[in-house]
C-alpha positions as CSV (number, residue, x, y, z in Angstrom):
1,X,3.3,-8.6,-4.3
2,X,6.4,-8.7,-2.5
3,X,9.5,-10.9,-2.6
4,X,10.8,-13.4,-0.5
5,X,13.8,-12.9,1.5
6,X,16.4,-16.0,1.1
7,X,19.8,-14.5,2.2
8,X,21.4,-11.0,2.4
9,X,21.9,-10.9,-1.7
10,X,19.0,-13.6,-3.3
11,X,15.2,-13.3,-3.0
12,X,12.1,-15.1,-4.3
13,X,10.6,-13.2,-6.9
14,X,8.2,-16.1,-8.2
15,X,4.4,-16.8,-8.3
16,X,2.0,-19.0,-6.4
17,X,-0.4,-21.1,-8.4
18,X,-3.1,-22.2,-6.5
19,X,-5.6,-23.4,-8.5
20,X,-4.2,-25.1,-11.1
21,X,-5.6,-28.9,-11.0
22,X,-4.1,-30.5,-14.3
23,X,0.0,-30.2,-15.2
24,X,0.1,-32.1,-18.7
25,X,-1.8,-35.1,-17.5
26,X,-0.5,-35.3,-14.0
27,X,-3.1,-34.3,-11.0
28,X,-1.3,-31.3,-9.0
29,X,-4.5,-31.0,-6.2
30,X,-2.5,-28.9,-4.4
31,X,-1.0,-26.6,-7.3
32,X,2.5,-25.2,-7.6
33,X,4.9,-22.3,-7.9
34,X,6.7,-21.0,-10.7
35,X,10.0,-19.8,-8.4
36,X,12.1,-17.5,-9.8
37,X,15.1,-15.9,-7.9
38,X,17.1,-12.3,-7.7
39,X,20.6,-11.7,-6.9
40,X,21.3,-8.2,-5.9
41,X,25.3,-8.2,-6.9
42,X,26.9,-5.5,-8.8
43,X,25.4,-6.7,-11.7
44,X,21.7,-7.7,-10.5
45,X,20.9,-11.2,-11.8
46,X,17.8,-13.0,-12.3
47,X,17.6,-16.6,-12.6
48,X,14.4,-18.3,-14.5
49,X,11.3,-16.6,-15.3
50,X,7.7,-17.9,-14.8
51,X,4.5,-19.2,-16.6
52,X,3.5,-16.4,-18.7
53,X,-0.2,-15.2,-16.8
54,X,2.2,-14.9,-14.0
55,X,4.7,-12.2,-15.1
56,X,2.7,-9.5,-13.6
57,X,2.9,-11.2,-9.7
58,X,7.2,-11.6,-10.7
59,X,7.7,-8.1,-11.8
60,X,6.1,-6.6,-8.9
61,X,7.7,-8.5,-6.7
62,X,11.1,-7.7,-8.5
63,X,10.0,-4.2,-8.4
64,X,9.4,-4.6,-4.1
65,X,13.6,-5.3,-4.1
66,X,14.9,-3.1,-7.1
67,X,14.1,-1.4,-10.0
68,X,14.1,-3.9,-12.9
69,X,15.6,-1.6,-15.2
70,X,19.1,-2.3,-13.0
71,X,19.1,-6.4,-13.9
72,X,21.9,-6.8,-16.0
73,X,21.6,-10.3,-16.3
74,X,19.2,-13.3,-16.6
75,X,19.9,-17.1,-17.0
76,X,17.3,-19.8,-18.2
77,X,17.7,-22.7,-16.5
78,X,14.9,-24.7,-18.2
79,X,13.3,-23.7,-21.3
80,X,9.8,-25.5,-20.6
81,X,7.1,-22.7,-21.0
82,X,6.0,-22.5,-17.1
83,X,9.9,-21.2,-16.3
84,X,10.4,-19.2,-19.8
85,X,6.6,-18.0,-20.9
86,X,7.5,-14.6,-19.2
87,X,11.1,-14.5,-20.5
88,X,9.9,-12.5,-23.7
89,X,8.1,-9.9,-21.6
90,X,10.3,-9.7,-18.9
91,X,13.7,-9.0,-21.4
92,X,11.4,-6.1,-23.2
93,X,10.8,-4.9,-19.7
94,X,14.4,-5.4,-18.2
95,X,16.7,-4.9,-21.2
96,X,19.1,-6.8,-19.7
97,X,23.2,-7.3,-20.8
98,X,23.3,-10.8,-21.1
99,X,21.0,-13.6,-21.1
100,X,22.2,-16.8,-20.8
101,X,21.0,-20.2,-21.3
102,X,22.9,-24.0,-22.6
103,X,23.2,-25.4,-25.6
104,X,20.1,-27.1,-26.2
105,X,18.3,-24.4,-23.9
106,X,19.0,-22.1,-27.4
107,X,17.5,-24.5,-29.6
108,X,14.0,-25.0,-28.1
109,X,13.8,-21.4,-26.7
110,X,14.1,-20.3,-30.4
111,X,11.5,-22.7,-31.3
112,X,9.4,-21.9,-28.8
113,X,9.3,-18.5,-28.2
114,X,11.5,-17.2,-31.5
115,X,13.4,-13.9,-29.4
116,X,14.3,-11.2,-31.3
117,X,17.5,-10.7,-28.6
118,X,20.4,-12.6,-28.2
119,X,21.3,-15.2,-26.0
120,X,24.6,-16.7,-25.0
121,X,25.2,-20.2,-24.7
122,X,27.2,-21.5,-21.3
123,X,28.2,-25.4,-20.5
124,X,29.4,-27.4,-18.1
125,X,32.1,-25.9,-16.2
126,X,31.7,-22.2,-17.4
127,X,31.6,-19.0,-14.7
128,X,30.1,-16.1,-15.5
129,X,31.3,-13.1,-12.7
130,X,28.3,-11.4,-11.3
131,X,30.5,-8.9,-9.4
132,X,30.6,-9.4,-5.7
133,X,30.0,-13.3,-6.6
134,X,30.0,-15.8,-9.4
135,X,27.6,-18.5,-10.7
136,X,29.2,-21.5,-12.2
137,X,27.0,-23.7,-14.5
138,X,26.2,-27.5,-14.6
139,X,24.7,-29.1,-17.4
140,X,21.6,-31.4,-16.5
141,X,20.6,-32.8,-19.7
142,X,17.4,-34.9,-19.4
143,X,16.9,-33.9,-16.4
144,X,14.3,-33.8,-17.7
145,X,14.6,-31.9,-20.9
146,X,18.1,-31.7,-22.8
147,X,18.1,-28.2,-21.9
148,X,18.2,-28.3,-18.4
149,X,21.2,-27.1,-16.2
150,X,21.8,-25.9,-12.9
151,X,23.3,-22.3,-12.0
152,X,25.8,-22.4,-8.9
153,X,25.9,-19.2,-6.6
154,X,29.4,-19.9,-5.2
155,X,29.8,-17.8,-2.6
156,X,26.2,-17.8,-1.4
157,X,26.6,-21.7,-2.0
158,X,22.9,-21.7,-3.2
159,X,22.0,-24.3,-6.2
160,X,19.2,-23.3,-8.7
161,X,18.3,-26.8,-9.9
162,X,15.6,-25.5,-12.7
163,X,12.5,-28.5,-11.9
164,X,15.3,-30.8,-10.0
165,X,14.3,-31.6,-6.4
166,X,11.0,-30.0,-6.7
167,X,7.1,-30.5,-6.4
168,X,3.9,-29.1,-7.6
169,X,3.0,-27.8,-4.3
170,X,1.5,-24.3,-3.8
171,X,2.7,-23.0,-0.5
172,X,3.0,-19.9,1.0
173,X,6.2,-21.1,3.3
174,X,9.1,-20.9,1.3
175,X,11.5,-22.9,3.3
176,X,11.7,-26.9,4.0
177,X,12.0,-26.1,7.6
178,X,8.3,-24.4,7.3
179,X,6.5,-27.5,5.8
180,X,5.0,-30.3,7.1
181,X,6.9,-33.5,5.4
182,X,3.8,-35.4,5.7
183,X,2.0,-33.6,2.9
184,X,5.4,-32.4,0.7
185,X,6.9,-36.1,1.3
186,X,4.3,-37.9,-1.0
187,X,4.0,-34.7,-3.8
188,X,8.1,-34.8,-3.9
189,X,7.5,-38.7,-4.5
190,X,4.7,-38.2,-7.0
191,X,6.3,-35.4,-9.0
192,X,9.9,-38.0,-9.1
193,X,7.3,-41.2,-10.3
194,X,5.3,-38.8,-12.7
195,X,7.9,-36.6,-13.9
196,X,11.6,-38.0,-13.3
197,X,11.6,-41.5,-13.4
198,X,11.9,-42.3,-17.0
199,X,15.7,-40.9,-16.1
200,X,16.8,-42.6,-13.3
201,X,20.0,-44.1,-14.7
202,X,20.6,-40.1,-15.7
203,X,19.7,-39.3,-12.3
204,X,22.2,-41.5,-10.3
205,X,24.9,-40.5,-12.8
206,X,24.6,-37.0,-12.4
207,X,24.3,-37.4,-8.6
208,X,27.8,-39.3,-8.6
209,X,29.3,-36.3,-10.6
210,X,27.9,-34.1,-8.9
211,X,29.8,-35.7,-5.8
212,X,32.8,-35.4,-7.4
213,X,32.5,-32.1,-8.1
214,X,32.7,-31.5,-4.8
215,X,29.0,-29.5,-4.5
216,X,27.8,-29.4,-1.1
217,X,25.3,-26.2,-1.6
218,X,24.1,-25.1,1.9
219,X,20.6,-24.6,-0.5
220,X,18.9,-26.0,-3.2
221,X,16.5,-24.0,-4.6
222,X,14.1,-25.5,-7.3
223,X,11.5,-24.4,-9.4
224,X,8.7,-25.8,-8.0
225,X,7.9,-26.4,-4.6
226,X,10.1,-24.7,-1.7
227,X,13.6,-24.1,-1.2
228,X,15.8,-26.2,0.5
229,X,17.5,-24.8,3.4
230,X,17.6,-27.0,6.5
231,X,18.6,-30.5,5.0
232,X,18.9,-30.1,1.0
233,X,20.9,-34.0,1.7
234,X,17.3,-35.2,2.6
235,X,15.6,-34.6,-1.5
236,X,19.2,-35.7,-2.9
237,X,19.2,-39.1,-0.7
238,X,15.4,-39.5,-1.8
239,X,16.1,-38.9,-5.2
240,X,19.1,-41.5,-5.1
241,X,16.6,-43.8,-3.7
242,X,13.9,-43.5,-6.0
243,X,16.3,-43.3,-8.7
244,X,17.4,-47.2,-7.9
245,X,14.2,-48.2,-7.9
246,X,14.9,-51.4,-5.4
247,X,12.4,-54.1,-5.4
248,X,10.0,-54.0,-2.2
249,X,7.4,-56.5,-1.7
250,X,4.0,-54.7,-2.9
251,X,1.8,-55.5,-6.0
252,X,-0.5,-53.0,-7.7
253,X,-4.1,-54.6,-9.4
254,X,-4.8,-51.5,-11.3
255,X,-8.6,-52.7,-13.3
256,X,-11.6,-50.6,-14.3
257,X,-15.1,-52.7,-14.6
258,X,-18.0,-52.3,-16.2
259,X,-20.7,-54.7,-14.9
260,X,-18.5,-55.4,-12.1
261,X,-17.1,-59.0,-13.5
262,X,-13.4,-57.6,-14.0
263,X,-13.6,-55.6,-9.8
264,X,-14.7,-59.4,-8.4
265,X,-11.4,-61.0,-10.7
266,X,-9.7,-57.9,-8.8
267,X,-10.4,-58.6,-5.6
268,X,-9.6,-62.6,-5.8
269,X,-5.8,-61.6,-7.1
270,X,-5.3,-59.0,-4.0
271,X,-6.6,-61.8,-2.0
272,X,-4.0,-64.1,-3.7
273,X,-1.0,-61.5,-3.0
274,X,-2.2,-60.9,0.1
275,X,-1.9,-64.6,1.2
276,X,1.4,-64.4,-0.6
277,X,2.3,-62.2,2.2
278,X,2.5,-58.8,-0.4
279,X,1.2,-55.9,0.5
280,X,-1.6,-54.8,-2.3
281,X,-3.5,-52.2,-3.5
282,X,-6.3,-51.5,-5.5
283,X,-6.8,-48.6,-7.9
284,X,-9.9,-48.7,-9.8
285,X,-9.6,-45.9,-13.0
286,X,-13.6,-45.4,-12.1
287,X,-12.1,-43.4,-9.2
288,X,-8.3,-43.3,-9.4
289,X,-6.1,-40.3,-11.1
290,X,-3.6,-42.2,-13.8
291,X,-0.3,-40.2,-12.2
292,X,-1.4,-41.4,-8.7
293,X,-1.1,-45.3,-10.1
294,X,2.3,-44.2,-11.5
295,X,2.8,-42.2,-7.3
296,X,2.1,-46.2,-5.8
297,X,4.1,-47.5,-9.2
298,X,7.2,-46.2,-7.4
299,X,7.9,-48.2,-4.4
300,X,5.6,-51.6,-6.4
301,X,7.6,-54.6,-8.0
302,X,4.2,-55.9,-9.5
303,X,2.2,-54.9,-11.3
304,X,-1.4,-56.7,-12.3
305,X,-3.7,-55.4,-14.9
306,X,-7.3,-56.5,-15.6
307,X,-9.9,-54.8,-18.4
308,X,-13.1,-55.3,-19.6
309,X,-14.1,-55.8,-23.3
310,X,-15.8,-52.8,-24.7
311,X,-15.9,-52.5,-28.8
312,X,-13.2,-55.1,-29.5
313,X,-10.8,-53.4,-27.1
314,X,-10.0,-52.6,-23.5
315,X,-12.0,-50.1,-21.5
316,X,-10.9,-46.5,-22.5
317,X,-9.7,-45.5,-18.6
318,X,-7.3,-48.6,-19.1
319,X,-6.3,-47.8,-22.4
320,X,-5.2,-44.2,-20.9
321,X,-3.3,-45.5,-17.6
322,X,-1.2,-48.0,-19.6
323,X,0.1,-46.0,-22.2
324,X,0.9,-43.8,-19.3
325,X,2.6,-45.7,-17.6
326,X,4.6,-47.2,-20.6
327,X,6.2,-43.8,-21.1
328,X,7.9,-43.7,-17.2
329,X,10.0,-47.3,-18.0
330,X,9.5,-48.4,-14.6
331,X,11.9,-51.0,-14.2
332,X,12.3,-54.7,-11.7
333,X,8.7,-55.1,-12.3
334,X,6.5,-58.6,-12.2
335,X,2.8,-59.2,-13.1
336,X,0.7,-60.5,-14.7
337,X,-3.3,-59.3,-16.8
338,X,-6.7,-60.1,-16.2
339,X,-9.9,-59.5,-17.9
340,X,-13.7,-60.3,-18.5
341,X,-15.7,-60.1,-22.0
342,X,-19.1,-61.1,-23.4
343,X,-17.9,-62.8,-26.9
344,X,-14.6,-61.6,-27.5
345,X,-11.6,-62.6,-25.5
346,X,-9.0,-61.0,-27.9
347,X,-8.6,-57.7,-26.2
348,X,-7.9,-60.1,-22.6
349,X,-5.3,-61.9,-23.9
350,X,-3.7,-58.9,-26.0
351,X,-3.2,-57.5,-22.5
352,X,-0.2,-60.3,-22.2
353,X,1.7,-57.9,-25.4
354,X,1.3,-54.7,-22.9
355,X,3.1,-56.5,-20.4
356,X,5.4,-57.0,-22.4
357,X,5.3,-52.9,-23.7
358,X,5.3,-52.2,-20.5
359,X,9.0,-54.4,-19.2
360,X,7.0,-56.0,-16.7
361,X,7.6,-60.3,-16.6
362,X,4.4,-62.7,-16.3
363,X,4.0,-64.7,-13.9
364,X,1.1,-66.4,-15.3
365,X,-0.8,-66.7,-18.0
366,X,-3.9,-64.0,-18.3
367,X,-6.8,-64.9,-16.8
368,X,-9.9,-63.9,-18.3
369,X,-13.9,-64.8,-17.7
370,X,-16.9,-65.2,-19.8
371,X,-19.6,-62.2,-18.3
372,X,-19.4,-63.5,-14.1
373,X,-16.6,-65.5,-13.2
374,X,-17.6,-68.5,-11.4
375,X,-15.1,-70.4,-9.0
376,X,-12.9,-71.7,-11.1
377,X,-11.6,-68.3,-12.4
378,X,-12.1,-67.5,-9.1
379,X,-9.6,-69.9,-8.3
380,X,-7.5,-69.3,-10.9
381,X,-7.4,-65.0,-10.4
382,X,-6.0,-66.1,-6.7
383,X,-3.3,-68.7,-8.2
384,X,-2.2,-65.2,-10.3
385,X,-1.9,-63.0,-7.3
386,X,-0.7,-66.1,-5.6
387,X,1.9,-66.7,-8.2
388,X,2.9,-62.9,-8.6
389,X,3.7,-62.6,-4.7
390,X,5.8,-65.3,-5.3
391,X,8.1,-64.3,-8.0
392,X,8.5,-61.2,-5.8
393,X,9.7,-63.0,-3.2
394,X,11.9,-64.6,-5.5
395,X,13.5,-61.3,-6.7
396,X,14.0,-60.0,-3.1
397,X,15.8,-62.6,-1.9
């Protein structure tokens, strides 16, 4: 394993993970990296370590640069277990000076890990001189633990952003430049929807003080995904876009069916938003991963739901998807819910309170069906999309 050249002084020692298929409930189909960087100063500095099966692929590649006994330093930038898993290993390997990590980064790596070596704390503001260089530090707090921060190399003018501006992509080009947006663009939109968006407001203030800080790092270099080299403006613009979450004229009808009932009630609502002039899309959960509803969540301001009645209560899959969802706050959202049920309507109409769970504003009452809906909720299903596209409209004007 060797590492990854990214200047004269600061190389990729990290790990590819190609086959992993399932990050904490969010589909990664085409895996990730665990990055972790060196920075051969006068005292040798490593920043973040990796998920802990992967500490053998990081030491050797630290060991294809320098001997690892001459790191003096290492800084944890995010104390979630796929960047610090290895940090145990790697200090009883390294015996380094210093370690350093913030405030809260203390807290959970004690709790998580419980290190018999010390750490120091570093905030907002502090340097630490590396010799040759120094790295200045920038607290990120919920972004998107309260632990994280970001590590400035100041002469190199690199940024280590800890799992800021990054992906679960698995990629063998560690550069922007090497990629082809059309396949990054959508997993750097899916990770923001999946993993970042319940901190938007965070996001945009921390990108206007960040802006007054004067940063303008020639790279930003993540912890998943590739490095920003070319154009690191082009993930902070996104990111400010995403982060405002602006209305745009496209509904969601996320459903699952069991006899099919609930799919034809689908199917009349799309063709309601679609007259409506709104773009639509359906996502059955028979066939649909719950973090990509939350990928086409993004860019939606609707959103319509529709369950069948199984045991008193919505259909499992649904049941999943919405309390999902509920936990990324998407905001500016309109909708409305759907259902269909043998003798027991309840669990329909209860679909009105997760609307309400969920911050999104009806635009009509649910709509539900007795078994096979017949024209009239037929009729009705299109007056909801119908209604839906409207109040859209509304808000976009």
């Amino acid at each position: 394993m060797q590492a990854i050249q990214v200047t004269d002084k600061v190389y990729w020692v990290g790990a590819i993970d190609w086959n992993i298929r399932d990050f904490h409930g969010y589909s990664t189909n085409r895996g990730t990296t665990y990055n972790a960087y060196l920075i051969l100063s006068d005292k040798p500095t490593l920043i973040d370590t990796v998920k802990k099966e992967f500490y053998p692929e990081m030491m050797a590649r630290i060991a294809s640069v320098i001997d690892p006994k001459k790191i003096e330093i290492i800084i944890s930038n995010h104390s979630e277990m796929d960047h610090s898993g290895a940090l145990p290993e790697a200090v009883a390997a390294i015996e380094p000076k210093e370690i350093y990590c913030s405030d809260m980064g203390l807290k959970d790596l004690s709790a998580q890990l419980h290190p018999k070596f010390p750490m120091k704390v570093v905030k907002t503001g502090d340097k630490i001189d590396i010799g040759g260089d120094t790295i200045s530090f920038v607290e990120a707090r919920m972004l998107h633990w309260p632990d994280s921060m970001f590590s400035y190399l100041e002469k190199e003018n690199i940024l280590f952003t800890n799992d800021v501006f990054g992906m679960h992509y698995a990629t063998s080009r560690l550069f922007d430049d090497e990629n082809e947006e059309r396949l990054w663009l959508y997993e750097a939109e899916k990770y923001y929807a999946n993993i970042v968006l319940p901190y938007s407001d965070i996001v945009l203030r921390f990108l206007d003080t960040v802006q007054k800080m004067g940063l303008s790092p020639k790279m930003i270099a993540p912890d998943h995904g590739f490095i920003w080299r070319k154009d690191p403006s082009k993930i902070v613009n996104l990111y400010a876009k995403w982060a405002a979450q602006a209305p745009k004229n496209k509904a969601l009808v996320v459903y699952d069916t069991m006899w099919g009932s609930t799919q034809k009630m689908a199917q009349y609502i799309a063709e309601g938003l679609r007259l409506g002039g709104t773009e639509v899309k359906l996502l059955s959960m028979h066939s649909c991963h719950r973090s990509d509803v939350a990928t086409e969540l993004l860019d939606s301001s609707g959103l319509i739901i529709g369950s069948p009645v199984l045991n008193s209560g919505i259909f499992p899959s649904m049941a999943d998807v919405l309390c999902y969802l509920k936990g990324l706050k998407k905001k500016h959202l309109v909708g409305g819910a759907f259902g269909s049920y043998g003798w027991n309507p309840g669990p329909v109409h209860a679909l009105a309170n997760t609307l309400t769970e969920l911050g999104v504003e009806a635009a009509a009452p649910v709509v539900s069906s007795k078994f096979v809906p017949d024209d009239s909720v037929a009729q009705a299903c299109k007056a909801l999309g119908l209604a839906v596209s409207q109040k859209i409209a509304e808000k976009l004007k």
